[in-house]
C-alpha positions in Angstrom: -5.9 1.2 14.6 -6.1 -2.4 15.0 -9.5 -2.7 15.0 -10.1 -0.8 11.4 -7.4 -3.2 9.5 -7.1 -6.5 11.2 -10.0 -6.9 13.0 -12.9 -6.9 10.0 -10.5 -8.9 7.8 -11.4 -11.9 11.0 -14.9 -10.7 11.3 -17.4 -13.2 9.8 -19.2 -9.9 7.9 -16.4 -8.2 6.6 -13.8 -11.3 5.3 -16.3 -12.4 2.8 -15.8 -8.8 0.7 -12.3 -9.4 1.3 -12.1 -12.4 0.0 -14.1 -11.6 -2.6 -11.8 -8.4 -3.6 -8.8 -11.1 -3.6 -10.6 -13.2 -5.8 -11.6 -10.6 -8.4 -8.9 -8.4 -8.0 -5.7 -10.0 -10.2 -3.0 -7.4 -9.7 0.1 -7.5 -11.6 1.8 -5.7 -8.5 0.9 -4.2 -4.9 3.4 -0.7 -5.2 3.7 0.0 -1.4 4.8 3.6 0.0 6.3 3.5 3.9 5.3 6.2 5.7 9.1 7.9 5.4 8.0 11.3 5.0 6.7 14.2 7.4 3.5 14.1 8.4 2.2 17.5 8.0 -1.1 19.3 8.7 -2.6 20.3 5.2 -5.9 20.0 6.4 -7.1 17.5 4.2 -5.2 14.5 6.4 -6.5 12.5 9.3 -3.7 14.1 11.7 -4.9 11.0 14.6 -3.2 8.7 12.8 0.6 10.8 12.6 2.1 9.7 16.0 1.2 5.6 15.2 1.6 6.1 11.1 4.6 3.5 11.0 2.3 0.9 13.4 0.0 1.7 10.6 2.2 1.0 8.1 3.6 -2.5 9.9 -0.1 -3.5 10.3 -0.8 -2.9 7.1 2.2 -5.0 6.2 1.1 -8.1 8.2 -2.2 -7.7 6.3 -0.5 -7.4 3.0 1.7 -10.9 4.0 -1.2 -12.9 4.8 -2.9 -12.6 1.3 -2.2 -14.1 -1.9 -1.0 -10.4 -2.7 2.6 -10.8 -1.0 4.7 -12.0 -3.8 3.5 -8.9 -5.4 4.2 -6.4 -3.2 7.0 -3.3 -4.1 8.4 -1.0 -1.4 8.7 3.0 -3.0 11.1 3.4 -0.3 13.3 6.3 -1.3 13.4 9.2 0.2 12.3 11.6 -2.4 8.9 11.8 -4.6 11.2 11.6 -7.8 13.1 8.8 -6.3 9.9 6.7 -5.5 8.1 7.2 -9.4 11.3 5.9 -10.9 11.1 2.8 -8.7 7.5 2.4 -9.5 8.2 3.2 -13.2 10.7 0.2 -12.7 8.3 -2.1 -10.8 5.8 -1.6 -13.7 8.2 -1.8 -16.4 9.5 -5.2 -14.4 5.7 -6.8 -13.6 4.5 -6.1 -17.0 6.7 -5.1 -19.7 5.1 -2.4 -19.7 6.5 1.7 -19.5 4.1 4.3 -18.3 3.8 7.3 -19.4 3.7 10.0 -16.0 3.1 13.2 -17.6 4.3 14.0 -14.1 7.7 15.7 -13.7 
């Protein structure tokens, strides 16, 4: 796990593109979803990562932190899918003035 996040963001081939992605990329906000949900089989996930998902998610963090993106990071952290696109709907609404549309109910 280490190796696939923090270890090509050091590498001397693979921080250039992230640099670069930091440079061109401008986001108004970073919306970030803990892994607080069960992890279940649908056959579509990568079921290798479900016993380390939270030292994923923490590495992921630290990642997050160390770039110029950190100031613009929001945690969906409620516990239900509803829950999490009205904070999202509120973290866009905040970051930009703008209110999306979801067609999603």
């Amino acid at each position: 796990m280490r190796n696939t996040i923090c270890r090509p963001m050091r590498t001397p081939s693979c921080k250039p593109t992230f640099d670069m992605v930091i440079e061109q990329e401008k986001p108004d906000l970073v919306l970030l979803i803990p892994p607080i949900t069960e992890y279940v089989d649908g056959g579509f996930r990568a079921m290798r990562w479900a016993s380390d998902r939270y030292r994923f998610h923490e590495t992921l963090v630290r990642v997050i932190q160390e770039s110029p993106y950190a100031d613009r990071v929001v945690t969906l952290d409620n516990p239900t899918f509803e829950g999490r696109k009205t904070q999202a709907i509120q973290a866009i609404r905040q970051a930009t003035g703008f209110t999306p549309r979801t067609g999603i109910s």
